[in-house]
C-alpha positions as protocol buffer text, in pm:
chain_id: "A"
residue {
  index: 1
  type: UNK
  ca { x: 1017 y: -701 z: 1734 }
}
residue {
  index: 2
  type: UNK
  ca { x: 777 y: -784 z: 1463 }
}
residue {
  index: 3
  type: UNK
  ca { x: 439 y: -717 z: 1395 }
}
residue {
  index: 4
  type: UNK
  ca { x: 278 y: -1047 z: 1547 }
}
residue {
  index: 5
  type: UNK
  ca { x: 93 y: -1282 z: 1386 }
}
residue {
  index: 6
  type: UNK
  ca { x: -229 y: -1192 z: 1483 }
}
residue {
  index: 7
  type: UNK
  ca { x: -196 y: -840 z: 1347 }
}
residue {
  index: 8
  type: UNK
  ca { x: -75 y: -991 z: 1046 }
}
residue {
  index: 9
  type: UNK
  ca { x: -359 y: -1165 z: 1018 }
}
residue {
  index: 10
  type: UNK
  ca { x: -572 y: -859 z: 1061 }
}
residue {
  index: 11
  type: UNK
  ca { x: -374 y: -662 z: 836 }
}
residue {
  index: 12
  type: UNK
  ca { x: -403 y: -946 z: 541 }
}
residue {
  index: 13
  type: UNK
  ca { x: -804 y: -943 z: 626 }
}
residue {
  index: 14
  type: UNK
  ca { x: -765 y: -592 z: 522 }
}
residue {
  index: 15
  type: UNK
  ca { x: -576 y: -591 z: 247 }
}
residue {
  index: 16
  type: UNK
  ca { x: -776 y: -873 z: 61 }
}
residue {
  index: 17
  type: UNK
  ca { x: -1088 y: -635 z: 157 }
}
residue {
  index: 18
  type: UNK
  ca { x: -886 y: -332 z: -32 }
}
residue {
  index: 19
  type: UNK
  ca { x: -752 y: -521 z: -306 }
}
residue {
  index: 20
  type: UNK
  ca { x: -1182 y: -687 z: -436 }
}
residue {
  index: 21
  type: UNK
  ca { x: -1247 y: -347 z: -419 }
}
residue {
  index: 22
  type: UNK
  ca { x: -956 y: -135 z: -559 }
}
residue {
  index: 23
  type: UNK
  ca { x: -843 y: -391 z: -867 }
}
residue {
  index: 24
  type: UNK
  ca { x: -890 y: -344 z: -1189 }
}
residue {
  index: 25
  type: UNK
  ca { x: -1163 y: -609 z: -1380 }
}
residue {
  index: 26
  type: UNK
  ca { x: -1027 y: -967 z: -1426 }
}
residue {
  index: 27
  type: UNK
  ca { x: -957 y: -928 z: -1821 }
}
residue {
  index: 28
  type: UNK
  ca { x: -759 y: -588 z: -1712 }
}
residue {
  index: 29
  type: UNK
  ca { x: -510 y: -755 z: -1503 }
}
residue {
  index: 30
  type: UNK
  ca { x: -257 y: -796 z: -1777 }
}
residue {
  index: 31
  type: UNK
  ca { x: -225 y: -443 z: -1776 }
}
residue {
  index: 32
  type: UNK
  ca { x: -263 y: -291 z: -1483 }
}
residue {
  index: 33
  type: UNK
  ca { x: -289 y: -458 z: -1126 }
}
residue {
  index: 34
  type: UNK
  ca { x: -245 y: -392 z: -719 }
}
residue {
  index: 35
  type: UNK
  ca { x: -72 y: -614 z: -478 }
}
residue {
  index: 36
  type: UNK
  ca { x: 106 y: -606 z: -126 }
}
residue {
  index: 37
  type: UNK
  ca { x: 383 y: -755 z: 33 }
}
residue {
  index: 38
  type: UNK
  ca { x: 496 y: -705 z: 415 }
}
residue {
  index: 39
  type: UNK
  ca { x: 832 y: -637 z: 509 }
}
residue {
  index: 40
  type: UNK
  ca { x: 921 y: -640 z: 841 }
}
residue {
  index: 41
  type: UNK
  ca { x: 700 y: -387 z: 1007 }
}
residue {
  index: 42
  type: UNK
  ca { x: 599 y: -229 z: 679 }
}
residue {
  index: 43
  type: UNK
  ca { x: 256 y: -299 z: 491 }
}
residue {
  index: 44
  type: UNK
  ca { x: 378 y: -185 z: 64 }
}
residue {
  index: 45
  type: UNK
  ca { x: 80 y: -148 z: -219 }
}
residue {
  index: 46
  type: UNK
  ca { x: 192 y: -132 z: -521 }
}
residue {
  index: 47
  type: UNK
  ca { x: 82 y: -143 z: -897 }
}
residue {
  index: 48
  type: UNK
  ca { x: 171 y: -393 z: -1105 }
}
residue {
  index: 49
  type: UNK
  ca { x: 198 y: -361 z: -1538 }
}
residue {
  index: 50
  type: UNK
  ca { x: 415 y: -416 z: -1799 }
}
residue {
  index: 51
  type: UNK
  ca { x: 752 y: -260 z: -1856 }
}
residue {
  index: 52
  type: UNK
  ca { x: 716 y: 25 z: -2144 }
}
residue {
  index: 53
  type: UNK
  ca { x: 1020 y: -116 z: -2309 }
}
residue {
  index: 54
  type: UNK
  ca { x: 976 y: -526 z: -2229 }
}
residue {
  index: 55
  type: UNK
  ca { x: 595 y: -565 z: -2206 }
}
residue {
  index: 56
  type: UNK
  ca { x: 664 y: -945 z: -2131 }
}
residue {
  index: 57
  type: UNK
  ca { x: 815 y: -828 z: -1774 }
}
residue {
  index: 58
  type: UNK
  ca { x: 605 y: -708 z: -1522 }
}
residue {
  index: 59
  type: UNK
  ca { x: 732 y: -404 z: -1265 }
}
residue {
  index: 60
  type: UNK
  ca { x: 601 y: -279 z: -943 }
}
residue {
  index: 61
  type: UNK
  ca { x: 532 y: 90 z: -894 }
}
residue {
  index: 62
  type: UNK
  ca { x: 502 y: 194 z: -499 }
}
residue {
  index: 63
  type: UNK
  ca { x: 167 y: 331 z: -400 }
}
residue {
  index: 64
  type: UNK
  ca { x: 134 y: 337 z: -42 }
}
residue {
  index: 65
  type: UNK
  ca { x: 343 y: 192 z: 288 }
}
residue {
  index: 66
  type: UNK
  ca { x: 244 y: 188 z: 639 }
}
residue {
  index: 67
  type: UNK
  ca { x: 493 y: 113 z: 945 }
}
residue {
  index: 68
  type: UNK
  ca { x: 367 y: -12 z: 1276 }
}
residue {
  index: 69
  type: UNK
  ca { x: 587 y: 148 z: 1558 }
}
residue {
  index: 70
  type: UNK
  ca { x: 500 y: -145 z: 1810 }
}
residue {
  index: 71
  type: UNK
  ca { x: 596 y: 123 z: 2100 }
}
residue {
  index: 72
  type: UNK
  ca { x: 363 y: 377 z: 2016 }
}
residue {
  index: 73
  type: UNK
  ca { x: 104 y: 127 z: 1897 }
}
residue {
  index: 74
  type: UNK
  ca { x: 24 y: 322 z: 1562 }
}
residue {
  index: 75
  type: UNK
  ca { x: 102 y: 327 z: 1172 }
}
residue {
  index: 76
  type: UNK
  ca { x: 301 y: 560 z: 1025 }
}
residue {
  index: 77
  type: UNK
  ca { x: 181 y: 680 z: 658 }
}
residue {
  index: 78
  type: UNK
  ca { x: 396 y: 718 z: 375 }
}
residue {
  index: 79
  type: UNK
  ca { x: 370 y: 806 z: 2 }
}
residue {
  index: 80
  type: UNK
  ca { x: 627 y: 788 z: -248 }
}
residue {
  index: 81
  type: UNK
  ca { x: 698 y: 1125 z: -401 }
}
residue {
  index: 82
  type: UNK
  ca { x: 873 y: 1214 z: -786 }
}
residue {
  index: 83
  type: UNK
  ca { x: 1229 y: 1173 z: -604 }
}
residue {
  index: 84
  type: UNK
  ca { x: 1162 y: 791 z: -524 }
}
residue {
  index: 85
  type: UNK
  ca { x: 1147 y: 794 z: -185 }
}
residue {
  index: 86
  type: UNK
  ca { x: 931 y: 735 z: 101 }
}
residue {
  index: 87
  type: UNK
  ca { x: 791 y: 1076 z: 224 }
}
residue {
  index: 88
  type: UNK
  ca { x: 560 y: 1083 z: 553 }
}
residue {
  index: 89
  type: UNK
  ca { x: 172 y: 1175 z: 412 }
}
residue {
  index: 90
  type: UNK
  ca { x: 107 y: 1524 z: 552 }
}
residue {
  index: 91
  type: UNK
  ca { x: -257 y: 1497 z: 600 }
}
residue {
  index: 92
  type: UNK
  ca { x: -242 y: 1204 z: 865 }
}
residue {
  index: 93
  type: UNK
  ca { x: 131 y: 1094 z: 906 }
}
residue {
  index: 94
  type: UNK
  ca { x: -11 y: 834 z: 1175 }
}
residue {
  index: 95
  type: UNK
  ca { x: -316 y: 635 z: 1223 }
}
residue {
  index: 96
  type: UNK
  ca { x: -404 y: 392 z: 1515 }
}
residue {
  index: 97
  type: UNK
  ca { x: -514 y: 98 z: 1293 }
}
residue {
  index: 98
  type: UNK
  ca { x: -432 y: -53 z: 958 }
}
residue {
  index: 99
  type: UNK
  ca { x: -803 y: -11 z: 823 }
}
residue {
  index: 100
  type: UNK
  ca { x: -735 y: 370 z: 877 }
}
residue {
  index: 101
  type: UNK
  ca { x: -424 y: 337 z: 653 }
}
residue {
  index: 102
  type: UNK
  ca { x: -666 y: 162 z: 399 }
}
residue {
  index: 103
  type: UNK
  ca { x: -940 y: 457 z: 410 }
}
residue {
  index: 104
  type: UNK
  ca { x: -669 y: 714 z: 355 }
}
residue {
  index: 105
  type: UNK
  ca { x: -561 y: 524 z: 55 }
}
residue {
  index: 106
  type: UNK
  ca { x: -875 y: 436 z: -76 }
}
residue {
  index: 107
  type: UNK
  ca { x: -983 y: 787 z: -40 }
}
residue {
  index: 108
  type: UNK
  ca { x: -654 y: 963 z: -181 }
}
residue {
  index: 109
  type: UNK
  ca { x: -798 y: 1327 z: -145 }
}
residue {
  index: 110
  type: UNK
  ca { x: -468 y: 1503 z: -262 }
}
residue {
  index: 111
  type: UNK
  ca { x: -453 y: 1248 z: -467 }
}
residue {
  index: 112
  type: UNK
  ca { x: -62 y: 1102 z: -391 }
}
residue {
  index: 113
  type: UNK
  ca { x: -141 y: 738 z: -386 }
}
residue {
  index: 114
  type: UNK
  ca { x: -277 y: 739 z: -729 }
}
residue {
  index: 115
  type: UNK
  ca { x: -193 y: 1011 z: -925 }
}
């Protein structure tokens, strides 16, 4: 079952909070930017900038992703390592809300979100 729309609501409230804080300066946006998407049960930041060999075509590079497990009523962490995929974040694999996510992300103390 999905996430419902309340929580998306809550999560989006969130994630606007995250992104006025976390993005770059408006006349840096060009270059470098953060966004999220949801899919499914799955929260995604990612940063946005130019392709090295096509700078007129923007790519996304994974930062974060959170999955609710509606049964257990928490968020699962993740962090996406050198080998391209999703690896569980050691430090907290689970938090109870999506503002926890946010903190961990925000806070990045070994730094795997952002570098």
């Amino acid at each position: 079952m999905a996430i419902s729309e309340f929580e998306i609501k809550r999560c989006e409230k969130a994630m606007q909070g995250f992104l006025e804080e976390r993005r770059p300066p408006a006349h840096m946006r060009d270059q470098l930017d953060l966004g999220y998407r949801f899919d499914g049960q799955s929260i995604e930041i990612f940063a946005v900038r130019p392709s090295f060999r096509y700078p007129d075509e923007k790519i996304e590079s994974p930062v974060a992703k959170a999955t609710y497990v509606k049964s257990r009523k928490l968020w699962k962490v993740y962090w996406m390592r050198r080998d391209l995929k999703w690896h569980c974040y050691p430090p907290a694999p689970e938090v109870r809300h999506v503002e926890d996510f946010i903190a961990l992300v925000k806070e990045d103390a070994h730094a795997c979100f952002f570098g």
